[in-house]
C-alpha positions in Angstrom: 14.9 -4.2 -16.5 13.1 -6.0 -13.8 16.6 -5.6 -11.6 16.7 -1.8 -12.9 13.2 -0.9 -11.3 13.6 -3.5 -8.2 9.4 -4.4 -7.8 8.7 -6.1 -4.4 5.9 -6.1 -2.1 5.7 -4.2 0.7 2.4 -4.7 2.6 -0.8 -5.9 2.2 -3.4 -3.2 3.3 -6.8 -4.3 4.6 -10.0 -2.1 5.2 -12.4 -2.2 7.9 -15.6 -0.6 8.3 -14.4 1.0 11.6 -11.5 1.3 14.4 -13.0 -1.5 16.4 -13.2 -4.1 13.2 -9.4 -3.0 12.1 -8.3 -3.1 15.6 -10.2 -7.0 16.2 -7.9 -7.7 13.0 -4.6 -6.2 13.8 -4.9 -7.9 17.5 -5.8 -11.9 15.2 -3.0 -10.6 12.8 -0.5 -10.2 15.6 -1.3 -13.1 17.8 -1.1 -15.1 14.6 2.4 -14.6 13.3 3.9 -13.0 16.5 4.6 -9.6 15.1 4.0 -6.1 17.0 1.3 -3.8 16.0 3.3 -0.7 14.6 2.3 3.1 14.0 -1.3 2.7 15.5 -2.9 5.8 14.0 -6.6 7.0 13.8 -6.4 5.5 10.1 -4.6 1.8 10.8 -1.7 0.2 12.1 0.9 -2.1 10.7 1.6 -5.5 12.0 4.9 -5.9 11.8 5.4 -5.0 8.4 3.3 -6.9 6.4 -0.2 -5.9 6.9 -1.5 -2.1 7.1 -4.8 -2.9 9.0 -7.3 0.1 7.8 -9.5 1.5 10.6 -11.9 2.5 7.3 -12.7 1.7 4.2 -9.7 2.8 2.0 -8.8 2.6 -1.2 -10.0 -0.5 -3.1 -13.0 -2.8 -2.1 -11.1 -5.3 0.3 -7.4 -2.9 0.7 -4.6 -2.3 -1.3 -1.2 -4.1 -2.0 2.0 -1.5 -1.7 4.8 -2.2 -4.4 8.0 -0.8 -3.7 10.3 0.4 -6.7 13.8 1.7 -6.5 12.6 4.7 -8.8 9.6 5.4 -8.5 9.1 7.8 -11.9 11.1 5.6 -13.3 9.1 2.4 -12.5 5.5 4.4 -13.5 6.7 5.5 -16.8 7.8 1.8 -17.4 4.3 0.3 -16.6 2.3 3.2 -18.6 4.6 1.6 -21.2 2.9 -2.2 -20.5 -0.3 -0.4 -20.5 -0.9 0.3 -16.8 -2.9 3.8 -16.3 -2.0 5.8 -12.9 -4.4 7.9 -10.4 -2.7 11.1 -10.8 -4.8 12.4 -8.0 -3.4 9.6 -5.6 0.2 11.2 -5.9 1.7 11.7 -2.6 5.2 13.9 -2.3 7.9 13.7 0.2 9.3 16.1 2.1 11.8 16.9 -0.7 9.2 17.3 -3.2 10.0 13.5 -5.0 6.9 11.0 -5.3 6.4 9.2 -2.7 3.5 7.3 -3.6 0.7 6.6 -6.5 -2.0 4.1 -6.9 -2.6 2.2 -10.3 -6.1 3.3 -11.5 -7.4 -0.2 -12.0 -8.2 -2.7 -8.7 -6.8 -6.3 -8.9 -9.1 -8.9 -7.6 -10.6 -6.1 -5.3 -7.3 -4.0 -4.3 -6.7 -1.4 -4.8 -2.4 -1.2 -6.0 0.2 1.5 -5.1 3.5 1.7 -5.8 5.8 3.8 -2.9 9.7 4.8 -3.3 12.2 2.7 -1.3 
């Protein structure tokens, strides 16, 4: 099952109080492992792909931590199954109308958790 619903990380999402604070972060991030800063937006950036850098307090107390499934309705109605309760409100479509997002209601060690479609 675990090769049916495909589960790996994506990114790591960190919040900031502000665009300055996320920016300061994005520029260590970069410097750090040598990757470019991405998709600069008024909400965050990536660095390379492995951190979204939040210019705000988003979802969960420190960020979030994206999962990426192969089928994404398939992999929810697999965790409900283990137990695992979904934000229904955090649902984000495509364009085509298919999920493209949802957070897990519950945070893990301060972060918030989202799984996307591949």
């Amino acid at each position: 099952m675990q090769q049916v619903l495909g589960l790996e990380l994506r990114h790591v999402g960190l919040n900031h109080p502000d665009a300055k604070a996320g920016m300061a972060t994005a520029e260590l991030l970069s410097q750090l492992t040598g990757w470019p800063i991405l998709r600069d937006s008024e909400r965050g950036c990536f660095v390379g792909d492995g951190f979204e850098v939040m210019k705000l307090q988003g979802r969960g107390t420190y960020g979030h931590i994206a999962l990426a499934a192969n089928d994404l309705p398939r992999a929810k109605w697999h965790l409900e199954r283990r137990g695992f309760q979904f934000d229904e409100d955090s649902l984000e479509l495509d364009a085509t109308g298919r999920p493209r997002l949802i957070y897990i209601k519950d945070e893990v060690a301060g972060f918030g958790i989202h799984l996307s479609q591949k």
